[in-house]
C-alpha positions in Angstrom: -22.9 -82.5 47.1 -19.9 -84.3 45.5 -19.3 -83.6 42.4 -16.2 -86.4 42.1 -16.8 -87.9 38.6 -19.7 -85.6 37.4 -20.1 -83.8 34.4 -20.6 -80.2 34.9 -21.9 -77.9 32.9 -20.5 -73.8 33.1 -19.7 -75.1 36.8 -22.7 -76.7 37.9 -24.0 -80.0 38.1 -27.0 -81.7 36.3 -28.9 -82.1 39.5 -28.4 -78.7 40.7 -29.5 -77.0 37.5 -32.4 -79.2 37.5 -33.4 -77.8 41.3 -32.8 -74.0 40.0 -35.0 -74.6 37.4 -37.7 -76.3 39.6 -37.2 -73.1 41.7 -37.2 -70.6 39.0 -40.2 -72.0 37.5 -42.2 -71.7 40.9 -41.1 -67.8 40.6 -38.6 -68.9 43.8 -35.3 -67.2 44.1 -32.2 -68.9 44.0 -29.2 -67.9 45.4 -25.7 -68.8 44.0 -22.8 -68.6 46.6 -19.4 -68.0 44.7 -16.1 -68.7 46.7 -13.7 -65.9 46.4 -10.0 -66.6 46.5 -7.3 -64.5 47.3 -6.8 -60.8 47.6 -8.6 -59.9 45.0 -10.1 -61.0 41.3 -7.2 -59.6 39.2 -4.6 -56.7 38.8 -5.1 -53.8 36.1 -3.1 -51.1 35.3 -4.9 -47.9 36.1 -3.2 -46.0 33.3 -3.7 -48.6 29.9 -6.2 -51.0 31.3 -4.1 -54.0 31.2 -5.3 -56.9 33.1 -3.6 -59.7 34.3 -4.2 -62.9 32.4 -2.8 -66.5 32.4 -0.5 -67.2 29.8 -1.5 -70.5 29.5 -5.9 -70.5 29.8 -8.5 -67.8 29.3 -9.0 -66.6 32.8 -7.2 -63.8 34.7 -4.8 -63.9 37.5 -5.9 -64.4 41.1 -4.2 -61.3 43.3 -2.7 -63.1 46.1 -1.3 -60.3 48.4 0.4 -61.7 51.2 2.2 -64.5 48.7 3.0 -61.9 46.9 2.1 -63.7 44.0 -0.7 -64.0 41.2 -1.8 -67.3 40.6 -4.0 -69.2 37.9 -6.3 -71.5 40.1 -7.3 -73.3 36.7 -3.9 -74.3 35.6 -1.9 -73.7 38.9 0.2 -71.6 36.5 2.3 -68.6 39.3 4.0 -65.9 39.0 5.8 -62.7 41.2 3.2 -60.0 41.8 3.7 -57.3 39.5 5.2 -53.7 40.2 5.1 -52.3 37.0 3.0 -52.7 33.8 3.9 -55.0 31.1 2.5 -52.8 28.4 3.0 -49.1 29.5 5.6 -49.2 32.4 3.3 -47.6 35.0 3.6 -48.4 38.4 -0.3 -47.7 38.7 -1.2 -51.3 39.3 -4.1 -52.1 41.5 -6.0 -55.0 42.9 -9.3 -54.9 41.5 -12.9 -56.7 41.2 -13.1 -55.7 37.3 -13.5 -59.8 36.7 -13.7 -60.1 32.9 -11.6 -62.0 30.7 -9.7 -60.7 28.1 
């Protein structure tokens, strides 16, 4: 489906929230395919629990490991992939699935 010019509502269109309710209300499943990008979700420190977080939106930073980069695919914002921990120094950074904002 294009969704060129549609409004979207937390992602999905009108139309296709209308068919997962239609499903959903026949006690059907539905099944939501989410595109993953990059190496992984985010970086955290394993010591403080920092995440990586755009400076610019409300979304974390995209692990991008052969780029060596972390990148905002909201705002296109970039930056160098991290070696050290911007709050508490550690060099215990690691890719990780833990996907929540901060």
């Amino acid at each position: 489906m294009d969704l060129r010019g549609k409004s979207l509502i937390h992602g999905f269109s009108e139309q296709a929230l209308a068919s997962m309710k239609l499903c959903l209300e026949r006690k059907e499943q539905v099944l939501i395919f989410l595109n993953r990008r990059g190496y992984a979700p985010t970086l955290m420190c394993h010591q403080c629990g920092w995440i990586a977080a755009c400076d610019h939106c409300d979304v974390n930073l995209t692990v991008h490991k052969r780029a060596n980069k972390l990148h905002c695919h909201h705002c296109d914002t970039q930056k160098a992939l991290l070696h050290t921990c911007p709050e508490c120094q550690s060099e215990e950074l690691l890719p990780s699935a833990k996907a929540q904002n901060r």
